[in-house]
C-alpha positions as CSV (number, residue, x, y, z in Angstrom):
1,X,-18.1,28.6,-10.1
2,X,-18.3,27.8,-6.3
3,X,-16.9,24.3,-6.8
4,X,-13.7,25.8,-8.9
5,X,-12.8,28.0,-6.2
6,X,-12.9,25.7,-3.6
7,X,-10.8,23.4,-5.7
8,X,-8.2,26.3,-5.9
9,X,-8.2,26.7,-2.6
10,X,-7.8,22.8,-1.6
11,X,-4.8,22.8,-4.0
12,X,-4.1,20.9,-7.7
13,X,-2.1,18.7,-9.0
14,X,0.8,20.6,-10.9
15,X,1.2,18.2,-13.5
16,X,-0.4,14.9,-14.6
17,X,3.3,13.6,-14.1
18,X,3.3,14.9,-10.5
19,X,-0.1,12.9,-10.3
20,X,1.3,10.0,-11.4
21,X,4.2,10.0,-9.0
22,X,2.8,10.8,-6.2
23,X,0.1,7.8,-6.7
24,X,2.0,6.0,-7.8
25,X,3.9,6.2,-4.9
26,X,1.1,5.6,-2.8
27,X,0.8,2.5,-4.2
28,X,4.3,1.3,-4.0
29,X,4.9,0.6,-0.2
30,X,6.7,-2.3,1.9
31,X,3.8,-4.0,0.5
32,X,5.1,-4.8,-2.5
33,X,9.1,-4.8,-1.5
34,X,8.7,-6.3,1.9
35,X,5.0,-8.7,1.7
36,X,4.9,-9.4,-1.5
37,X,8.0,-11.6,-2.1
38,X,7.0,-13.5,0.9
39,X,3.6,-13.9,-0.3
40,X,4.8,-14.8,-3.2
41,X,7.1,-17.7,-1.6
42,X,3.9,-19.0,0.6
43,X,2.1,-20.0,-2.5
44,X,3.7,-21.5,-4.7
45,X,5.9,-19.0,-6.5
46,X,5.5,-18.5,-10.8
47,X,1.6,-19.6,-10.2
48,X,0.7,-16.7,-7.4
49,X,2.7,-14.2,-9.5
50,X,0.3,-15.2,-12.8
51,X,-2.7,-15.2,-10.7
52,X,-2.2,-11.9,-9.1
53,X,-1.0,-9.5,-12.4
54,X,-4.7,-11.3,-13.5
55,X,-5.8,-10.0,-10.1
56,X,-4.8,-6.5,-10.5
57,X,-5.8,-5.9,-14.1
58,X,-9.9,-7.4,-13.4
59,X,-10.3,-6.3,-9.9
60,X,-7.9,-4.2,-8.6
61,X,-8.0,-2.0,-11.5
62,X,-11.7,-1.2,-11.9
63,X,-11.7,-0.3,-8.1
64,X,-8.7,2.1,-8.5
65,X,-11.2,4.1,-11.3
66,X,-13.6,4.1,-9.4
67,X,-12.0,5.7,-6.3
68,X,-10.7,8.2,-8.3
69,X,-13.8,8.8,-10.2
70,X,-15.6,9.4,-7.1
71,X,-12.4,11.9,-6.0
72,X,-12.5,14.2,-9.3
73,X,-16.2,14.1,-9.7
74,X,-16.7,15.1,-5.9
75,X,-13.2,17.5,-5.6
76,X,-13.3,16.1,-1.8
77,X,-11.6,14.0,0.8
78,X,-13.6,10.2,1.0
79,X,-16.4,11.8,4.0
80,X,-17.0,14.7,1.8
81,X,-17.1,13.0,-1.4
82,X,-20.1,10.6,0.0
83,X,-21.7,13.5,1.3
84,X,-20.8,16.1,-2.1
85,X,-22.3,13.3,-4.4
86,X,-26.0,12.6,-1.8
87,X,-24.7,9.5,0.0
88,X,-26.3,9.1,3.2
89,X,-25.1,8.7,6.7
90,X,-24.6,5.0,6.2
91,X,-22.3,5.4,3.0
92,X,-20.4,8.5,4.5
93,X,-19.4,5.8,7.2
94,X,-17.0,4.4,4.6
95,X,-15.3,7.5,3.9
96,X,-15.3,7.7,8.0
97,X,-13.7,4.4,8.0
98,X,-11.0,5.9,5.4
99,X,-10.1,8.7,7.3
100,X,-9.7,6.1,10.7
101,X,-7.7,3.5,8.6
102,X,-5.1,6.1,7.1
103,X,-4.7,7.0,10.9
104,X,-4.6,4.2,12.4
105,X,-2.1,2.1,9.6
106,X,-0.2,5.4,9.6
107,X,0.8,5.0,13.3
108,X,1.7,1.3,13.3
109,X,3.1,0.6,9.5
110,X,5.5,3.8,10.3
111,X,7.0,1.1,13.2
112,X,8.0,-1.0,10.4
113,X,9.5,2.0,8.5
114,X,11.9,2.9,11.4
115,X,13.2,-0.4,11.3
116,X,14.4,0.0,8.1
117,X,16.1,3.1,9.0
118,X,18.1,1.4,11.7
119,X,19.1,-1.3,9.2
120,X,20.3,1.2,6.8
121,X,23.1,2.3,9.5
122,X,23.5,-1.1,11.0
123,X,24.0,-2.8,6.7
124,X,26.4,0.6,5.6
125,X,28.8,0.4,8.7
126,X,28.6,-3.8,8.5
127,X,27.4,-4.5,12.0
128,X,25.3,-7.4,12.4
129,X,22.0,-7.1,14.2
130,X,19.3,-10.0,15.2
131,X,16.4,-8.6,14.4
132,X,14.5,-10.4,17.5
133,X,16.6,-8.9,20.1
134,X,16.2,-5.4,17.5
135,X,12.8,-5.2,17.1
136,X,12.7,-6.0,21.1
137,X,14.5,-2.4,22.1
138,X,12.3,0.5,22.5
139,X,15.2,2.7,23.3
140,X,15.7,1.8,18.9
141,X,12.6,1.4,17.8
142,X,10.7,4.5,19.1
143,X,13.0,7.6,18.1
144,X,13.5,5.6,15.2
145,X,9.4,5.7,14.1
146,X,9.2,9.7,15.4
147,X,11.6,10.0,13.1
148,X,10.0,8.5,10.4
149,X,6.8,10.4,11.2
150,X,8.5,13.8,11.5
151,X,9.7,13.4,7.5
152,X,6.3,12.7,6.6
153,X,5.0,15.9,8.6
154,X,7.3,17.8,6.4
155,X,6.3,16.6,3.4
156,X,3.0,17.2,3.9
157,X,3.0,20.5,5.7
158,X,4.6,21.7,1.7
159,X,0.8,21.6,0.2
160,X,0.4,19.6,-2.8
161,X,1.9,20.7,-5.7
162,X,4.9,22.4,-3.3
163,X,5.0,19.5,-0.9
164,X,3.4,15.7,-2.1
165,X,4.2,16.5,-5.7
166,X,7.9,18.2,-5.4
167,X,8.4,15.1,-3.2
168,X,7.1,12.3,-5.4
169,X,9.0,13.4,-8.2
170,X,12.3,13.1,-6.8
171,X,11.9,9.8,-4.6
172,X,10.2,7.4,-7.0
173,X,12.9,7.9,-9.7
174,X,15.4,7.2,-6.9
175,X,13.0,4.0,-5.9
176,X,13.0,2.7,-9.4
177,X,17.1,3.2,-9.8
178,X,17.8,1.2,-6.5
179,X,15.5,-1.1,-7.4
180,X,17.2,-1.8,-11.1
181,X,20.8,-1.7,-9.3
182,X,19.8,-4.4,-6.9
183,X,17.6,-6.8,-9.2
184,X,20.5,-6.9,-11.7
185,X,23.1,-7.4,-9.1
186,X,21.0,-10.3,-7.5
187,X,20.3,-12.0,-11.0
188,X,23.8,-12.4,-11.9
189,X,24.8,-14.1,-8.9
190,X,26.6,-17.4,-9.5
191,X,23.6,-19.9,-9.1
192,X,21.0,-17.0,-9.4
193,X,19.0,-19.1,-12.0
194,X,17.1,-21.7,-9.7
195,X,15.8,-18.2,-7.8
196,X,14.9,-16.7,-11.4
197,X,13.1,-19.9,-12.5
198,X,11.2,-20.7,-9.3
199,X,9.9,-17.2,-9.3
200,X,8.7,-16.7,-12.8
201,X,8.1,-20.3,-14.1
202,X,4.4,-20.7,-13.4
203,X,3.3,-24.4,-11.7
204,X,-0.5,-24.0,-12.8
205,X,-0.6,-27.2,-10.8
206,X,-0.8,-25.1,-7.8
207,X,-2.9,-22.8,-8.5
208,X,-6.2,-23.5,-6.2
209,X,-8.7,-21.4,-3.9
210,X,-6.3,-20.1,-1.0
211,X,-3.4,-19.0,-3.9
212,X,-6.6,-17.2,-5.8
213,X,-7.4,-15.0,-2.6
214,X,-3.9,-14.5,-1.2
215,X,-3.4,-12.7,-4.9
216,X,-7.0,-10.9,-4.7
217,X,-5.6,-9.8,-1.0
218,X,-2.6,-8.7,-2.0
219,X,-3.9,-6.9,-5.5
220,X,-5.8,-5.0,-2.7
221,X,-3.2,-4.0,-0.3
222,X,-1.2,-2.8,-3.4
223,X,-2.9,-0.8,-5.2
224,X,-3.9,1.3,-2.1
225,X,-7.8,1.2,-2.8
226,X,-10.0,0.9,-0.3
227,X,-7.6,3.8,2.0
228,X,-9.6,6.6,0.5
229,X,-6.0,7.5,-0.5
230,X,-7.4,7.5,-4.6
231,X,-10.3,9.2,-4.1
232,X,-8.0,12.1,-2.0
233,X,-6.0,12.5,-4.8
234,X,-8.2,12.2,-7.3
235,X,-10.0,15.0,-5.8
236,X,-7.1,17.3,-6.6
237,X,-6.9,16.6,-10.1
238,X,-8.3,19.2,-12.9
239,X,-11.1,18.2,-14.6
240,X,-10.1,17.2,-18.3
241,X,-7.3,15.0,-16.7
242,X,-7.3,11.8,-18.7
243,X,-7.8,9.7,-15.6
244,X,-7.8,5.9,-17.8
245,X,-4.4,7.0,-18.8
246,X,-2.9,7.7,-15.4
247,X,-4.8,4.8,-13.4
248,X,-2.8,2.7,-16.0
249,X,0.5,4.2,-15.4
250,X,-0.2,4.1,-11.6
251,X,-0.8,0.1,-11.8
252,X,1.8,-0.1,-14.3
253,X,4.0,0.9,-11.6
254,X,3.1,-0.3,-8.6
255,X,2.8,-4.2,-10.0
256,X,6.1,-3.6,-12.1
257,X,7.8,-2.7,-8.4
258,X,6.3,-5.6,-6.7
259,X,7.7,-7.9,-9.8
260,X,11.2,-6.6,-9.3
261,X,10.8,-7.2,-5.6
262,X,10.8,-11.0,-6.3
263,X,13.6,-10.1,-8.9
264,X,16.1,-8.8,-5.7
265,X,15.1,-11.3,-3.4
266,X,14.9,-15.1,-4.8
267,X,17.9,-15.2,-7.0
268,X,20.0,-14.0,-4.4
269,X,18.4,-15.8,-1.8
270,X,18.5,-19.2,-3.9
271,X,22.0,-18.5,-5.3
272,X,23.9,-17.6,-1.4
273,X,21.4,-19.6,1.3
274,X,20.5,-22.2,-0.5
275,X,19.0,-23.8,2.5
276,X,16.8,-21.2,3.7
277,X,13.2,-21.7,2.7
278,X,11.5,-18.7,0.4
279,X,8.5,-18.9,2.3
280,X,10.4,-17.7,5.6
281,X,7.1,-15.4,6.0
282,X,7.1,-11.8,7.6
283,X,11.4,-12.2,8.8
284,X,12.7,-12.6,5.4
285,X,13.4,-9.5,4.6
286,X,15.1,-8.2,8.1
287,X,16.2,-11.8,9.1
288,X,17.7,-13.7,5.8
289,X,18.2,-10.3,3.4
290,X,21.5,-9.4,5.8
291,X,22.3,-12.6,5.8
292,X,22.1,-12.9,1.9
293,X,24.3,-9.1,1.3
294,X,26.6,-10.6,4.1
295,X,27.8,-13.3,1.2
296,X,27.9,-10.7,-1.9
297,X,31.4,-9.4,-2.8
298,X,32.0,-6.9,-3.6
299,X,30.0,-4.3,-2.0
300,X,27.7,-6.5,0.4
301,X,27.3,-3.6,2.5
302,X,26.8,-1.3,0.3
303,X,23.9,-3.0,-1.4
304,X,22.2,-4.1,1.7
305,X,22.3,-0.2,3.1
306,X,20.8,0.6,-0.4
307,X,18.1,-1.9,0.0
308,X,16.9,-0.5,3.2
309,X,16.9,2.5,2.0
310,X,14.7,1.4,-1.2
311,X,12.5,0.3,1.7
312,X,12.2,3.3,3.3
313,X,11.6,5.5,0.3
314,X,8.7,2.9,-0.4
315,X,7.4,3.2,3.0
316,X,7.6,7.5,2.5
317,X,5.3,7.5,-0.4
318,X,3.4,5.6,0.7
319,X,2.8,7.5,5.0
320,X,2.7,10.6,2.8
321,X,-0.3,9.5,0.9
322,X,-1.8,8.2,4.4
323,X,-1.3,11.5,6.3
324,X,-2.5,13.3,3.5
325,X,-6.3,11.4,3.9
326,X,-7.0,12.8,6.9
327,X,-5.4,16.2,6.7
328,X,-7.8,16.8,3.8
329,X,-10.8,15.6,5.9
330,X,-10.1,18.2,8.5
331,X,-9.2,21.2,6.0
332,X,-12.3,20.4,3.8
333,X,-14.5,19.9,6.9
334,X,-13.3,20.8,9.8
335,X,-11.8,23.8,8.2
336,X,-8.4,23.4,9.9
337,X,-5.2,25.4,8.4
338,X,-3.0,23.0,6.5
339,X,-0.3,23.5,9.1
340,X,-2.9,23.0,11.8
341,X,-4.7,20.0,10.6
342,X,-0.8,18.5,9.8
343,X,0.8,18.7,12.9
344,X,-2.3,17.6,15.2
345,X,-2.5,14.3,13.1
346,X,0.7,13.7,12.8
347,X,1.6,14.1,16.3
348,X,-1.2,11.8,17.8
349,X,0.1,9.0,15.1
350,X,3.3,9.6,16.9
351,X,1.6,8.8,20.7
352,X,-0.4,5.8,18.7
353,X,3.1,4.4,17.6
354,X,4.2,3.8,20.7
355,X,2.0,0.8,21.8
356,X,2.8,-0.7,18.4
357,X,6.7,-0.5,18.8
358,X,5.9,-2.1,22.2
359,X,3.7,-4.8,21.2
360,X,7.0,-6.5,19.7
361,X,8.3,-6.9,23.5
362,X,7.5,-9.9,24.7
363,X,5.6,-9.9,28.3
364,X,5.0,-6.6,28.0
365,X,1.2,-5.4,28.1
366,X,0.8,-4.7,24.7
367,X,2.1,-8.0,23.4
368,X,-0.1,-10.3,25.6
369,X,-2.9,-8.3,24.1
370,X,-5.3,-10.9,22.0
371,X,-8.2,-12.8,21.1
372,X,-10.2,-15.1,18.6
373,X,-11.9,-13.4,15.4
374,X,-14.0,-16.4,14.0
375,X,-11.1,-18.9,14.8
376,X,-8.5,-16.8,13.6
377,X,-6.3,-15.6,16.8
378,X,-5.1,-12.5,16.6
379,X,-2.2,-11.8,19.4
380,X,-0.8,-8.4,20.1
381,X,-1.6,-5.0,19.5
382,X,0.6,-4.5,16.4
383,X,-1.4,-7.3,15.2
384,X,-4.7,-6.2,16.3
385,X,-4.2,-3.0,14.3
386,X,-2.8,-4.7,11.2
387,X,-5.8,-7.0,11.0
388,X,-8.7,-4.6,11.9
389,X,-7.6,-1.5,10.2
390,X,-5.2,-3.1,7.7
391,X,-6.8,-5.7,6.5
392,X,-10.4,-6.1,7.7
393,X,-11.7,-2.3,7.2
394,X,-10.1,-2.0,3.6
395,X,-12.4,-4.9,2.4
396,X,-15.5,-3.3,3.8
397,X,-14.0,-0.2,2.3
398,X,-13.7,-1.7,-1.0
399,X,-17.4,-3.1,-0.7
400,X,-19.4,-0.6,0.7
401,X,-17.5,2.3,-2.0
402,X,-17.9,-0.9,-5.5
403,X,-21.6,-1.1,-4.2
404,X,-22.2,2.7,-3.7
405,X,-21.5,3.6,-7.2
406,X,-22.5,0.7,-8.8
407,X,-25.9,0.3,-7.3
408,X,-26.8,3.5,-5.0
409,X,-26.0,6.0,-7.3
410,X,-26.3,6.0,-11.1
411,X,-22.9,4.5,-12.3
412,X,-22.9,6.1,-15.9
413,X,-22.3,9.2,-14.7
414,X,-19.2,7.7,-13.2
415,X,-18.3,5.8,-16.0
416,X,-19.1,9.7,-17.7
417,X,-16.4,10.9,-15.1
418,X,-14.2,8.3,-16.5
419,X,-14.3,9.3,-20.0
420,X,-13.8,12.9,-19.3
421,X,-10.7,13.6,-20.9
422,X,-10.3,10.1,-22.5
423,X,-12.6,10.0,-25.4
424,X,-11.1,6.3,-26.3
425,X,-12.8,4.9,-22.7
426,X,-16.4,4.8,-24.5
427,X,-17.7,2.2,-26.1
428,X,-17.0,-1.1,-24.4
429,X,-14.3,0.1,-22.3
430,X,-16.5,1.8,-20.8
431,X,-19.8,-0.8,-20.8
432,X,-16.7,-3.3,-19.1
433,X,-16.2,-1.1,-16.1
434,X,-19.7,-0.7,-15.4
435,X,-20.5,-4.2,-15.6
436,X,-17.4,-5.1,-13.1
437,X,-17.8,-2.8,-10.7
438,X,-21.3,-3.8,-10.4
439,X,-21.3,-7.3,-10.9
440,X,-17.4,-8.9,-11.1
441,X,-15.8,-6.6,-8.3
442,X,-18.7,-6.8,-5.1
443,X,-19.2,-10.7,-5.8
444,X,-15.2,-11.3,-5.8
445,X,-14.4,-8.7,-2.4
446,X,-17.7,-10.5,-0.9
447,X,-15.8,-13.8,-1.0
448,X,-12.4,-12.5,0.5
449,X,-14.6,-10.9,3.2
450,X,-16.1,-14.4,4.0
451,X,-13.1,-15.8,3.8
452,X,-11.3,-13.8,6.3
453,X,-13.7,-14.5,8.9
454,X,-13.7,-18.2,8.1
455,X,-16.5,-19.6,5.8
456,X,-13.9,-20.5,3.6
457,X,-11.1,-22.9,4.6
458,X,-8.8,-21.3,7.4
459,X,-9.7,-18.0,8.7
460,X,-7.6,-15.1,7.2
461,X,-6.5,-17.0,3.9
462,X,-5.7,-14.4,1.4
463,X,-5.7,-11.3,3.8
């Protein structure tokens, strides 16, 4: 009886709709608008997109039940859900680590996030901007990321079912309407279908070890586990929620976004620059995209101020879902006020921003910041973050949580979890999740981890 009311009290879900929004829009990010079409164009096209839906559906899939398994079974944020279910010390460190990568990715990934606010203005009133000398103005950049921050204080400060919920349900219809108007623009584009075929025709020829783990990587990233952002909102979800049903919907989603991604980017970019390479890396999409709506008449403008704006709603559902992780962790342990725990957090991401907007600045402290992880060199503070607390952690995440209920704790009564409220999960269903998130999932996030620090090939492949 205890339990129930301190789930009241934490807040519910008002709707497994609501749910499914607002995970799935934790999901969806500039991940999968803004990485994964360059990703995409770095190896090999058709054959990375193949590999990674395969990706998602055996790995990334099991791992998002099992987070929010752990969430609903617990009714915690990631620390208290270790310690709610008998983890020790060592295993609460990875809901630790949760709580310190939401924070930390918060401060620097909302940098990215004000640039897209900037291009909205700069695409809808046609001014061109190089995003070098851009990116290399504080005077922009700064206001532009407390501004992104402050809207994701707000939503947050509403609760969840008043505040994450109300929100979710409004912006990811809008995401998926830009999305659609853009795609079916780009596809018709005179000379659109050399884009269209080099993006879904499959060269299984390339397929090989370093196109296997950029897709695990990226099936990762995606799907948000290993943030303690799943197990967060799973903890607010009632009880007979059919949580099989929703985890479905939620990767649905987020790989059906990162699809149409590669949909608004290569026909256009194959059908107006034909020159321009699609595996321009991390600039494509603030470098060449401009460039690309530039050329499309009518409307150019239009479409590339809508684009940036699909951006930036992606980025919002996503710094919601990261403020969100530690705001819990304080109200459930701390026993902050909502309001309290809200405005702390979200104000030191602000002062942690700042050294991230510098680090673009070149000569300036924060830039010449670096050094070598395991022959992989790692230069700049922006960089530093990305790679520790963006990459790095979420793998270790991802190991330490597949291991902890796979192997420290008894895993049927997670796989039990699972099947509350979806009677159709047992029977082999369910024997399939237990056996890859003991066996398949560790073995697979074990390689990526070795290969990010270099025993396979070149350090950082996949990451």
């Amino acid at each position: 009886m205890q339990k129930s009311v301190s789930r009241s009290a934490r807040g519910q879900w008002g709707s497994t709709f609501g749910f499914i929004m607002a995970a799935g829009g934790s999901a969806v990010g500039l991940g999968n608008i803004w990485r994964f079409p360059y990703i995409t164009g770095q190896n090999g096209g058709g054959a990375f997109v193949f590999v990674y839906v395969l990706c998602v559906l055996l790995i990334g899939l099991p791992l998002l039940l099992n987070e929010i398994a752990l969430g609903r079974k617990s009714g915690k944020n990631p620390v208290g859900a270790i310690k709610e279910t008998g983890g020790n010390r060592f295993w609460q460190s990875a809901g630790v680590l949760c709580v310190m990568v939401c924070f930390a990715v918060l401060s620097y990934y909302s940098v990215i996030a004000g640039w897209t606010i900037g291009y909205i203005f700069t695409e809808l009133i046609n001014i061109p901007v190089d995003f070098e000398d851009f990116v290399q103005t504080p005077a922009y950049v700064i206001p532009l990321c407390m501004l992104f921050i402050l809207l994701t204080i707000f939503v947050v400060l509403g609760g969840i079912s008043g505040g994450i919920e109300k929100a979710a349900k409004f912006l990811m219809p809008v995401l998926f309407l830009i999305i659609l108007l853009i795609a079916a623009r780009s596809v018709t584009l005179p000379g659109a279908g050399a884009g269209i075929e080099y993006y879904l025709s499959p060269d299984f020829s390339k397929i090989n070890g370093k196109v296997i783990l950029s897709a695990l990587g990226q099936a990762f990233f995606s799907l948000s586990v290993g943030w303690g952002l799943m197990i967060t909102f799973g903890s607010y979800l009632p009880r007979d929620s059919n949580v099989i049903q929703s985890s479905g919907w939620i990767a649905g989603m987020d790989s059906m976004v990162a699809l149409m991604g590669g949909l608004m980017i290569f026909p256009a970019l194959f059908a107006l620059l034909p020159g321009v390479s699609p595996d321009e890396g991390p600039a494509l999409v603030f470098n060449v995209l401009p460039r690309v709506f530039d050329q499309i008449e009518p409307f150019g403008n239009i479409i590339g101020g809508l684009f940036f704006l699909l951006l930036l709603v992606a980025a919002l559902t996503s710094s919601i879902s990261m403020l969100e992780v530690p705001v819990a962790y304080f109200i459930d342990e701390r026993k902050w006020s909502r309001k309290k725990a809200t405005w702390t957090i979200g104000l030191a991401a602000m002062v942690l921003s700042i050294p991230s907007s510098l680090a673009a600045v070149k000569g300036n402290f924060f830039n010449n910041l670096g050094f070598n992880f395991f022959g992989r060199q790692i230069a700049g503070f922006f960089d530093m973050m990305d790679f520790f607390f963006g990459t790095l952690a979420i793998v270790v995440i991802c190991l330490m949580l597949s291991l902890y209920t796979g192997w420290i704790k008894n895993v049927k009564e997670y796989a039990s979890e699972l099947a509350m409220g979806s009677s159709s999960f047992n029977g082999f269903p369910k024997k399939a999740w237990i056996f890859f998130i003991r066996w398949i999932c560790p073995v697979v996030i074990l390689l990526v981890l070795l290969n990010m620090i270099g025993i396979f090939g070149e350090p950082g492949e996949g990451g």
